[in-house]
C-alpha positions, 0 to 999 in steps of 0.5 A: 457500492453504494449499499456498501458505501454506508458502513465502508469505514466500519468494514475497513477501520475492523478488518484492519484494527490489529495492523501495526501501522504505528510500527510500520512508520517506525520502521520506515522511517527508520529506512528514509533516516539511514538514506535521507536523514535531511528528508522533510516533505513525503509524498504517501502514494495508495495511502489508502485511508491515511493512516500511514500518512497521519502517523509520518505527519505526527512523526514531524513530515510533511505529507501528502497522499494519493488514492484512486478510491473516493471512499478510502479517501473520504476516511483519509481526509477527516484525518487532516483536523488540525494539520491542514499545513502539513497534511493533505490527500487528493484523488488520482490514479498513480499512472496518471500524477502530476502535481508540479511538486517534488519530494524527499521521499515517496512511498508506497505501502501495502503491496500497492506496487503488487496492484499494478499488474502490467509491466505498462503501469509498473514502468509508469508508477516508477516514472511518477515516483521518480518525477515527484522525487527532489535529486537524491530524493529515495523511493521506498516500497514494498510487494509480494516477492515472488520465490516466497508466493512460489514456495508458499501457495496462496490458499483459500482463508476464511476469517471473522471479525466483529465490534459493537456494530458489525459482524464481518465474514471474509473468505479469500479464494486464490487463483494463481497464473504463473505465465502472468505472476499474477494471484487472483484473489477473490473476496465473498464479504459478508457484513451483518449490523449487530441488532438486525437482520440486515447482510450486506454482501460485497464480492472483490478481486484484488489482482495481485503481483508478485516480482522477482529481483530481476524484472524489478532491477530491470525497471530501475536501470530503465527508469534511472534509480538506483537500488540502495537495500532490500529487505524482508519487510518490518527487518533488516535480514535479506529475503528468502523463500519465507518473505511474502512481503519485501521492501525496496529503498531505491534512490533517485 
């Protein structure tokens, strides 16, 4: 990780340079002003690099973000310039969250919640975030949804991205459990500096979950939230077997 370490920021800000996180917030927002028009203070967990936090902090919240890794947080903190009175980060597992403070809303974006792969750490993060939540606060998060995983197979996908400084190598191998509901995703990345001959190459697994209505109605009932909307991500239409990616508002 160290070797990798050096141009983290580089690989990460590449990989995700189309990513739309402006319409994103947008459309979360959207989501907290028809439940919680009054919200101000938000708390972002998985908030990665920052950059959704960032954009809630320009958008008038005031934000504060978790992240269990220390290089995600790194790109995150120099986010917080002059906007130290109303954005900040901090390093913790979900599971593991106390901060004594409470929230109009808490959020957890890009399938975070697909992360937490025993239903020990999902009930837990559902505990967190209800813990972290003002009464009446709402809980917004998104996830794999598992009819579309199921009509859909992952596949393996190989994609290249390249600036002025790096050319990267992304290749994804799928390998799904259904008896877990679990994908296995398996990344070879190879990171060339432009003007070299020097490749970095990283290996991740990203273990990922995909829910059904179900088992998450279940969790809600047993944690005491009660569920307000789901929709197809970035929509207002109801999931179906095209949505990979669904959203969730639940209300403490």
């Amino acid at each position: 990780m160290s070797q990798f370490g050096n141009i983290y920021s580089q690989y990460y800000d590449l990989i995700y340079k189309d990513k739309n996180y402006s319409g994103e917030v947008d459309y979360v927002i959207k989501l907290i002003r028809e439940n919680n028009k009054e919200a101000k203070t938000l708390l972002d967990m998985g908030a990665g690099t920052g950059r959704h936090a960032e954009l809630f902090c320009d958008n008038g919240y005031i934000v504060h973000g978790i992240d269990l890794s220390k290089d995600m947080l790194k790109i995150a903190n120099k986010r917080i310039k002059d906007k130290r009175d109303k954005l900040s980060f901090s390093h913790s597992k979900i599971q593991e969250l106390n901060l004594n403070k409470k929230f109009d809303v808490v959020v957890s974006l890009f399938h975070v919640m697909s992360y937490q792969n025993s239903n020990k750490e999902l009930v837990k993060t559902f505990e967190v975030a209800k813990n972290h939540l003002k009464n009446d606060g709402i809980f917004i998060f998104d996830f794999w949804y598992g009819p579309a995983v199921l009509a859909d197979l992952p596949v393996k996908r190989i994609n290249r991205f390249e600036n002025e400084k790096i050319k990267v190598t992304k290749i994804a191998e799928p390998v799904i459990y259904m008896d877990k509901n679990i994908v296995d995703v398996n990344y070879d990345i190879f990171i060339k500096e432009i003007g070299s001959e020097k490749i970095v190459e990283k290996e991740e697994l990203h273990k990922i979950r995909y829910f059904f209505d179900s088992e998450l109605d279940i969790i809600c009932k047993k944690v005491g939230f009660v569920v307000k909307k789901k929709f197809e991500w970035m929509s207002d239409k109801n999931p179906d077997l095209n949505s990979w990616n669904v959203v969730w508002v639940v209300k403490n």
